[in-house]
MARZALO-412898 format. One record per residue (C-alpha): residue in one letter; x, y, z. Coordinates in pm, whole numbers, plus 50000, padded with zeros to 5 digits. Each point is the difference from the previous one (the first is absolute). Layout:
MARZALO-412898
AXYZ...
This chain:
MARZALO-412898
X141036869477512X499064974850269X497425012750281X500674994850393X497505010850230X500484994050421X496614999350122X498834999850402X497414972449988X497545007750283X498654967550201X497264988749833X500625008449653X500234967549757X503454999149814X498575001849680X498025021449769X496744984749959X498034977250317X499304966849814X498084985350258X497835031750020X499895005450375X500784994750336X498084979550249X496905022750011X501975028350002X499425012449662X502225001649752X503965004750092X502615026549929X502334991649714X502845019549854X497895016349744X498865020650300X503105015850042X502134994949681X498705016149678X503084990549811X499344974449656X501784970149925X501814997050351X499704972750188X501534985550364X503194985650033X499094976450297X497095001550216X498975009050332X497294981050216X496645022950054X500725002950344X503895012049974X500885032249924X502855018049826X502295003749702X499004982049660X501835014849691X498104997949625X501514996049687X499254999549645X503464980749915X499424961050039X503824997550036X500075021650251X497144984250187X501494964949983X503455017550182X497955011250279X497094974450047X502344969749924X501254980150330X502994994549766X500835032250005X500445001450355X498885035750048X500205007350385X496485011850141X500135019750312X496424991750222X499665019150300X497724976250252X497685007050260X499834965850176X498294989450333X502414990750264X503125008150138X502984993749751X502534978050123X503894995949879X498774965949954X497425008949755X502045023749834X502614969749957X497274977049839X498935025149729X503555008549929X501164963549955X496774991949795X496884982150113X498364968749889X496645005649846X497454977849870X501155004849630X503904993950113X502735023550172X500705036949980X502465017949877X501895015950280X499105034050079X500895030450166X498275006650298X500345027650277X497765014350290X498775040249900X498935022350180X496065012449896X500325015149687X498425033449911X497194987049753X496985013049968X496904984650124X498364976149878X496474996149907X498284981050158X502964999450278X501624972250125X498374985750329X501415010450328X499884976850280X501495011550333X500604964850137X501874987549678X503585019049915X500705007649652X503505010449831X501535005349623X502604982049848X501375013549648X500194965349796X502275000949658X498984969749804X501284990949599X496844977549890X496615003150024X497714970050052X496945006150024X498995017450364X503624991050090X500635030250273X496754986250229X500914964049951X503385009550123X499255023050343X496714976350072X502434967249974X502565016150271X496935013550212X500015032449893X496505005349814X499735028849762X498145028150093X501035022049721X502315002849695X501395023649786X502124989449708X502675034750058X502614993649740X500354980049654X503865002549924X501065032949985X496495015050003X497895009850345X497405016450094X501135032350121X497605030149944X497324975849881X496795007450173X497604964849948X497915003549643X502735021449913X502694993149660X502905008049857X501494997549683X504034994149996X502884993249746X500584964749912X503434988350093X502014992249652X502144967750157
């Protein structure tokens, strides 16, 4: 029987098992997976920058790994975006028609203004400038190029602040604390 495991990737923790490159930039050596997952023989199904945060599911199946990793697929993934700015209709309408980035267009994706999630903080915490307005915009996209969500807000003027990957298809994040896993059924279609 396949394994599935939703995992709460805290920011700075390197989506993978083992830190190849040994360490940071004088800061020792970084957090991997193996901090937080003692599970063998699973591995990620997709990545997530060191400095994003959120839901990264594990499996042991390669199939099933290919379904959820592969831009074929199409697999919807549900970022919720702290961005610096004010959001604007018109921005909204850019991301939702697909932008043009250096390595070609977009796909188009679903984009809407949120109100400040409840998350929980983050460590170290996002910097808060009282001169410079900051808002959230939940941000569905179906590929995954590489960095793709801070391309995207930074090309309509909207620069990241922070992001949290919330949903992968049908799975969230709900009731997982960061460092925190779960193991759940693998879907039989």
């Amino acid at each position: 029987m396949a394994r599935l495991i939703l995992f709460n990737k805290p920011y700075g923790v390197l989506s993978q098992f083992t830190d190849a490159a040994g360490q940071g930039a004088g800061d020792g050596p970084r957090a991997t997976l193996s901090d937080h997952i003692a599970v063998p023989g699973v591995y990620p199904a997709g990545r997530l920058d060191r400095d994003s945060e959120g839901l990264l599911l594990l499996t042991d199946d390669g199939r099933l790994q290919a379904r959820i990793a592969d831009p074929r697929f199409k697999a919807p993934k549900t970022y919720l975006v702290q961005v610096e700015g004010t959001v604007t209709d018109a921005a909204l309408d850019q991301l939702r028609r697909g932008l043009r980035l250096k390595d070609g267009m977009t796909l188009p994706a679903e984009a809407k203004a949120i109100d400040p999630p409840q998350l929980w903080p983050r460590d170290p915490p996002v910097r808060f400038r009282k001169t410079v307005p900051d808002a959230w915009i939940a941000l569905t996209l179906r590929e995954g190029r590489n960095r793709q969500v801070r391309r995207m807000t930074a090309a309509v003027g909207l620069p990241t602040l922070r992001l949290v990957r919330w949903r992968i298809g049908d799975w969230t994040l709900d009731g997982l604390a960061p460092g925190d896993w779960r193991e759940v059924a693998v879907p039989t279609h």
